[in-house]
C-alpha positions as CSV (number, residue, x, y, z in Angstrom):
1,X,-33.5,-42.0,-36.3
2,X,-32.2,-39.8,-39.1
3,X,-31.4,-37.2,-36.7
4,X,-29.6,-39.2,-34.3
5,X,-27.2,-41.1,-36.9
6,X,-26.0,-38.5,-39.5
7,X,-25.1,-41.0,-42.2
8,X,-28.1,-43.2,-41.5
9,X,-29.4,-41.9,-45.1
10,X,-26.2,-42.6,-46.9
11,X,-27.0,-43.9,-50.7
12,X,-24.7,-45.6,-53.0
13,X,-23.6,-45.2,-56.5
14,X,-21.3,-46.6,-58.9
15,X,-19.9,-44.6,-62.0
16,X,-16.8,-43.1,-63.7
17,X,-14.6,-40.5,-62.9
18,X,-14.2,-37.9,-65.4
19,X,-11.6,-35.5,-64.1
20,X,-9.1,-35.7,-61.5
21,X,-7.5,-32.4,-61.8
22,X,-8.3,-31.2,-58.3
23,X,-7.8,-27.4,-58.2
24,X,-7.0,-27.5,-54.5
25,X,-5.0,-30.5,-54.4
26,X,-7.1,-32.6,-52.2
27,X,-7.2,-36.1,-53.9
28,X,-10.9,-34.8,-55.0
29,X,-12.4,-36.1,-58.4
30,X,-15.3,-35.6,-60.1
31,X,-17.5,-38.9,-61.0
32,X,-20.7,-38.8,-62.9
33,X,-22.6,-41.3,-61.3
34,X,-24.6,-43.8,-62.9
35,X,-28.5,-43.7,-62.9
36,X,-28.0,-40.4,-61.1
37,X,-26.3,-38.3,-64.2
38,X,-26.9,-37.8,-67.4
39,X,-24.6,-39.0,-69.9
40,X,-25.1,-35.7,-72.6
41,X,-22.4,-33.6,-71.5
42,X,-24.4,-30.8,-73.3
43,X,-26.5,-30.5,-70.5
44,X,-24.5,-31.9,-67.6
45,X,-20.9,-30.9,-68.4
46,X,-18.1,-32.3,-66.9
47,X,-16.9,-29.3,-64.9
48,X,-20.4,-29.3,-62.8
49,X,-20.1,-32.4,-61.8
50,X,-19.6,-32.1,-57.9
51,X,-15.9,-33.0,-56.5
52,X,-16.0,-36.2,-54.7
53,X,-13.7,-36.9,-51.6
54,X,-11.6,-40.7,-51.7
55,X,-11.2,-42.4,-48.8
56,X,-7.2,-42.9,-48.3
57,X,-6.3,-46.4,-47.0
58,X,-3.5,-46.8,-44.6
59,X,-0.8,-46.1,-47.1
60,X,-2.4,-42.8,-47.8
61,X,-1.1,-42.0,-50.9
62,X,-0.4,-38.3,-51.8
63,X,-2.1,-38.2,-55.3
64,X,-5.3,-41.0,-55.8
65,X,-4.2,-43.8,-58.5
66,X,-7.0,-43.1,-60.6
67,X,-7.3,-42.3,-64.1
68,X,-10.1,-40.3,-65.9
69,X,-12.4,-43.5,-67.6
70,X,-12.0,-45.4,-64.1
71,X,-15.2,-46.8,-62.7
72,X,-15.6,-46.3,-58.7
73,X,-17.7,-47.3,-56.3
74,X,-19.1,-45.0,-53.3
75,X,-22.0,-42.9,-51.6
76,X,-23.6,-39.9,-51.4
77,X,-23.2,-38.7,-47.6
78,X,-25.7,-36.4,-48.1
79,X,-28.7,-39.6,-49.1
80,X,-30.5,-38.4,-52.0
81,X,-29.3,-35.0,-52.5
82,X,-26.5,-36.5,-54.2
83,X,-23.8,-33.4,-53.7
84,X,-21.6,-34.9,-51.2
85,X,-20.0,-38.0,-52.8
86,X,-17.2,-40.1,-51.4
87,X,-15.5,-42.5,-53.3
88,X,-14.4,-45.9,-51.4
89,X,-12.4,-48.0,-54.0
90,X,-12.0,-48.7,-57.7
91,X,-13.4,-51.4,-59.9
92,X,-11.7,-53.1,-62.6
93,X,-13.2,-54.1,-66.1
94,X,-12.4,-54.9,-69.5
95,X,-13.3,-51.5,-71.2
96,X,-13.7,-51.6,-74.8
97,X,-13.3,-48.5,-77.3
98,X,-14.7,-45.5,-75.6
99,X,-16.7,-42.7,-76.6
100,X,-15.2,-39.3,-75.8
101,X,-18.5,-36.9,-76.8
102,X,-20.8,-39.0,-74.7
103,X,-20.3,-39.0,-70.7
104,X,-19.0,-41.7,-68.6
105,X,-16.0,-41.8,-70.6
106,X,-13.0,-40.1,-69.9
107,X,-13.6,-36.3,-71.9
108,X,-10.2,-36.4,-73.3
109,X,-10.1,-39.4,-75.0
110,X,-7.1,-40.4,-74.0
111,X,-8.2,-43.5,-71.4
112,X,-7.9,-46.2,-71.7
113,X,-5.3,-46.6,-73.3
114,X,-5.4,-50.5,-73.4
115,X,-9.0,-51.3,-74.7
116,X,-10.2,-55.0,-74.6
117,X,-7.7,-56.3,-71.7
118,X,-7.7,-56.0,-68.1
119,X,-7.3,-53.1,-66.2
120,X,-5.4,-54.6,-63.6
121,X,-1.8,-54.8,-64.6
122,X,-0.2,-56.9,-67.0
123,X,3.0,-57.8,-64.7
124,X,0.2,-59.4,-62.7
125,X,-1.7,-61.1,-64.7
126,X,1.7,-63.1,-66.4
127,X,1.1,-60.6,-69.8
128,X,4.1,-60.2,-71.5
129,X,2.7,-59.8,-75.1
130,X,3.4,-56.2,-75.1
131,X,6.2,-53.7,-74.2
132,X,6.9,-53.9,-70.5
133,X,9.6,-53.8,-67.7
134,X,10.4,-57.8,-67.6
135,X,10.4,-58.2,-71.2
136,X,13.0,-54.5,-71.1
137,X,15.0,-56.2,-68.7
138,X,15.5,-59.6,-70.1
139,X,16.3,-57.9,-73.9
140,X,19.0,-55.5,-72.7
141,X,21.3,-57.6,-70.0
142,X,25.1,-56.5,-69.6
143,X,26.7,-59.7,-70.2
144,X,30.6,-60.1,-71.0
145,X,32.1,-57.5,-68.9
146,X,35.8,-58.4,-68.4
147,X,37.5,-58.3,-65.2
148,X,41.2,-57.1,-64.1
149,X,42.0,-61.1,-64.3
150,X,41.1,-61.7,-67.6
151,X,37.9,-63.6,-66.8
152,X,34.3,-61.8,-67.3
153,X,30.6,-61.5,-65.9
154,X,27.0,-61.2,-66.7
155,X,24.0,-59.3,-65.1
156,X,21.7,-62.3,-64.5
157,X,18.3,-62.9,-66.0
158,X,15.0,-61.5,-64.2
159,X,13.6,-64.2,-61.9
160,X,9.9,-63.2,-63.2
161,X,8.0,-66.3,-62.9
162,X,4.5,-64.2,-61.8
163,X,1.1,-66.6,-61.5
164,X,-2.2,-64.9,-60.7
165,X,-2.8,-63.5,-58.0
166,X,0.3,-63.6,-56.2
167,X,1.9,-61.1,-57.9
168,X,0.9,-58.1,-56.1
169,X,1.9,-54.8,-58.7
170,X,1.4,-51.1,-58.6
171,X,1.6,-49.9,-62.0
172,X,1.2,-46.3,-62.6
173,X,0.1,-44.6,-65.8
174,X,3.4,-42.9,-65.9
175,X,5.6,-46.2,-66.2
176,X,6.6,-46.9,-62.5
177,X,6.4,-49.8,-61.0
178,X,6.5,-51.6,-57.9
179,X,6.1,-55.7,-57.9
180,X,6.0,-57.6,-54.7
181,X,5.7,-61.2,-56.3
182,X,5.1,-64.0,-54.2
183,X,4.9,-66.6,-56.7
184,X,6.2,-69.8,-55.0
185,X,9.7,-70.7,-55.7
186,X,9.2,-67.5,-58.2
187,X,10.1,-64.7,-54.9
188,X,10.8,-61.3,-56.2
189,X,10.3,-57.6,-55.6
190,X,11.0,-55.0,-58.1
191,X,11.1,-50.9,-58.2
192,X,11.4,-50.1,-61.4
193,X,11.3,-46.4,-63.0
194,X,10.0,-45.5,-66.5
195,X,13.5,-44.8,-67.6
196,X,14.3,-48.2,-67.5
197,X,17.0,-48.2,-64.1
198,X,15.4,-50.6,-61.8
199,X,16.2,-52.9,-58.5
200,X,15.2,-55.9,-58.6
201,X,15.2,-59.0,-55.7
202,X,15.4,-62.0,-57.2
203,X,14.1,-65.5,-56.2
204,X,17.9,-66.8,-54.5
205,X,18.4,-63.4,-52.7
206,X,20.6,-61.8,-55.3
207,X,20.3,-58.3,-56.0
208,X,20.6,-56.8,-59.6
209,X,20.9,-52.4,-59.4
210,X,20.6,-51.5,-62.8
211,X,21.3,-47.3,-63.3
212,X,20.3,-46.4,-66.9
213,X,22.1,-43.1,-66.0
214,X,24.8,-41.9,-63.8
215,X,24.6,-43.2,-59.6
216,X,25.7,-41.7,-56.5
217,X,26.0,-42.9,-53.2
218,X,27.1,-40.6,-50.1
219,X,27.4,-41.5,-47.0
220,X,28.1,-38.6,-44.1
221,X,29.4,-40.8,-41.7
222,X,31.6,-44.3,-42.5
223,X,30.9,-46.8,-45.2
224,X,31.2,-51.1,-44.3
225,X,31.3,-53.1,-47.3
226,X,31.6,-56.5,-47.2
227,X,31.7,-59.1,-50.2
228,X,31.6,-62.8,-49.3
229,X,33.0,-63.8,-52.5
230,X,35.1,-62.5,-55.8
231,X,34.3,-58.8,-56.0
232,X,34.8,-57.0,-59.9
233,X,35.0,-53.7,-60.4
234,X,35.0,-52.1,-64.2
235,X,34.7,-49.4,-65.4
236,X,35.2,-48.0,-69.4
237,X,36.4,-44.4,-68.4
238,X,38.7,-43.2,-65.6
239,X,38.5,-44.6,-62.1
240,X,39.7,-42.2,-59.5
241,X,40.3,-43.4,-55.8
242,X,41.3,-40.6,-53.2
243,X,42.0,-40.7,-49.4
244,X,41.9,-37.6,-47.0
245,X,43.6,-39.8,-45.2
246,X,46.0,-43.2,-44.5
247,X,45.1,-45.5,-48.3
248,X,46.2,-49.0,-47.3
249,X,45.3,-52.0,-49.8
250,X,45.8,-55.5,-48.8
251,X,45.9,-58.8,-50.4
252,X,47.9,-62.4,-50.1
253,X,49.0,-61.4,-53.7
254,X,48.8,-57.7,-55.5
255,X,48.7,-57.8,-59.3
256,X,48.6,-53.9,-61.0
257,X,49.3,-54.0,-64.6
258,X,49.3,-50.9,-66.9
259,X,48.5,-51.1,-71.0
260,X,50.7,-48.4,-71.3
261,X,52.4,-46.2,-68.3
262,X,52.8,-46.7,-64.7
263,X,53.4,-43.8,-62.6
264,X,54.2,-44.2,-58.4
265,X,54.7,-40.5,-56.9
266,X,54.6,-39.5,-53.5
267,X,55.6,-35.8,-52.5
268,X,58.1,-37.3,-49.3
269,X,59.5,-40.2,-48.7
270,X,58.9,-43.1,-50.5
271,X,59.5,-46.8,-49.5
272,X,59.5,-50.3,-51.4
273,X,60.3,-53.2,-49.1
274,X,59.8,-57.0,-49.7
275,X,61.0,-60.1,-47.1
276,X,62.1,-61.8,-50.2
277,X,63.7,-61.0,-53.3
278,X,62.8,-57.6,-55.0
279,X,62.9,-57.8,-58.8
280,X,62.9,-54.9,-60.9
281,X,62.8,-55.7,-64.7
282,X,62.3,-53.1,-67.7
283,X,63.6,-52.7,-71.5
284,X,65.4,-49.5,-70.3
285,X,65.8,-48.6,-66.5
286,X,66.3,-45.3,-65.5
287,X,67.4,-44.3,-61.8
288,X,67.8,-40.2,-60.7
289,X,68.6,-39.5,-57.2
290,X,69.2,-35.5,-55.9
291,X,72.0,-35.1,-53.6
292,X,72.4,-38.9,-52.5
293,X,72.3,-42.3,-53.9
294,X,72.9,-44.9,-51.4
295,X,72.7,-48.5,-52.4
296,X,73.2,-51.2,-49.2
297,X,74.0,-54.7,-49.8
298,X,75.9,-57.5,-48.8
299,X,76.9,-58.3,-52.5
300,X,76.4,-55.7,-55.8
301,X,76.0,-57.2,-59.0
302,X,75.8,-55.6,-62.5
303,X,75.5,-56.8,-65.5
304,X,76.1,-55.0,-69.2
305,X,74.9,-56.5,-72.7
306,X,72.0,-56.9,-74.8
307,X,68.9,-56.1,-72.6
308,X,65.9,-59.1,-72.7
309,X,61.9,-57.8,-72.5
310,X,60.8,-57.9,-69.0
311,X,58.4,-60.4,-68.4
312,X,55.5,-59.0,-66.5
313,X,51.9,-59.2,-66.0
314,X,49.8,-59.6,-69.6
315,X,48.4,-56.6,-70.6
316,X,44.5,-56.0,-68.8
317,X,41.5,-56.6,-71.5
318,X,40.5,-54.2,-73.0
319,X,36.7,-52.6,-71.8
320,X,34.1,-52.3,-74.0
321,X,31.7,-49.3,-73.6
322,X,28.1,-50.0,-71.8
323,X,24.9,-48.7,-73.6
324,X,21.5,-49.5,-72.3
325,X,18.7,-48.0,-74.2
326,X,16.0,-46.5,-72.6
327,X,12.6,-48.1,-71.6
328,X,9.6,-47.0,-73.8
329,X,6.9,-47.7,-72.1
């Protein structure tokens, strides 16, 4: 029978994996196997251990999302020879303090890092008791930005309502994270990097981008952008719009109002027309013409004496700067 079915001898072993520092890159890690190993590294060291294949799932991730200190489950596909190993999945605990001269632990005493918890992730289990991306979000909202109208808004508060299990979170030891939460009434998804920028989904559709540095967005071909609403846009430095081409802005009513100087400048002909009346008001007007001034009208009115303040547009508010500290993980 043996020789008809090669894996018909296949034997099965739990234990932990001890490195996963895979020379040639191949997802490989090396697992000292329990009731098959040794635990005195003295005379089983780590580095003999044999390197054990992990079978990829349909994501078929590039690097495996194990940690030395993780317990596995597999088999040997060589039976009782025990040199061919294959790891098939992970298995999580509650590991207590580890330790790092005795095997099936990890050898650099750095894992876990969390002793007496879980190993699945907090965001999933509703564990907010320690530093973490929800509580990071919440604690550092933009709120109070002011508008060119003179009214202001807020970045809204995370959604995060999680109940095991329907949050479903990948949590890597680096500080990445990627929630799919399906927590009724409670909807979310979340990418979130270590440095703290994130996207979030929240549970009415809204969508927060958060960039803890600087954003870009290029698009080789043309750009649609459509707001159903009020659409704000502030910014504390300079703000720089430039055409190659045609620059047309439309509205029912156009507001620009300067704090301080207002400069229109075009290199060839320049025209101001209104179906009404046209209005020009200022503490001092000043009007310079090159070889002709024409002025058209059916009736020319001017008027010396004490000059009055113009009465324009309030000054815009002023913007306060935005600092978001970093996420420490």
């Amino acid at each position: 029978m043996t020789s008809i079915v090669p894996f018909y001898g296949l034997v099965w072993f739990v234990g932990v994996i001890e490195d996963i520092n895979d020379p040639l890159g191949l997802n490989r890690v090396r697992v000292r196997c329990l009731h098959f190993h040794t635990e005195d590294r003295t005379s089983l060291p780590t580095d003999e251990l044999p390197w054990a294949s992990i079978l990829n799932g349909a994501t078929h991730m590039s690097a495996p999302n194990y940690l030395p200190g993780d317990y596995v489950m597999g088999a040997f596909l060589d039976g009782k020879q025990a040199q061919q190993p294959i790891v098939l999945g992970s298995l999580d605990g509650i590991p207590g303090p580890q330790d790092k001269s005795r095997g099936f632990s990890d050898p650099s005493g750095v894992y876990p890092k969390v002793v007496n918890k879980p190993t699945t992730s907090p965001l999933s289990r509703a564990d907010l008791s320690a530093n973490n991306p929800i509580s990071y979000t919440r604690e550092t909202i933009v709120s109070g930005v002011p508008t060119a109208s003179g009214d202001s808004w807020s970045e809204p508060k995370s959604g995060y309502n999680a109940k095991y299990p329907q949050n479903h979170v990948i949590h890597t030891d680096g500080g990445n994270v990627i929630e799919l939460d399906d927590t009724s009434g409670s909807e979310r998804i979340q990418i979130f990097h270590a440095s703290g920028t994130f996207t979030e989904v929240h549970p009415d559709g809204s969508v927060v981008h958060r960039a803890v540095g600087s954003r870009y967005e290029i698009a080789a071909n043309d750009m649609n952008i459509m707001v159903g609403g009020d659409c704000n846009i502030t910014a504390t430095g300079n703000m720089n719009l430039l055409a190659g081409k045609d620059l047309t802005i439309g509205g029912q009513n156009i507001t620009i109002s300067a704090a301080q100087s207002l400069k229109v400048t075009s290199q060839q002909e320049a025209d101001i027309k209104s179906s009404a009346q046209l209005n020009i008001e200022g503490t001092g007007v000043s009007v310079s013409a090159g070889p002709t001034f024409a002025v058209d009208a059916d009736s020319i009115e001017i008027e010396c004496g004490e000059s009055q303040p113009a009465q324009g547009a309030d000054k815009p508010p002023t913007v306060p700067a935005v600092s978001i500290p970093k996420f420490q993980s």
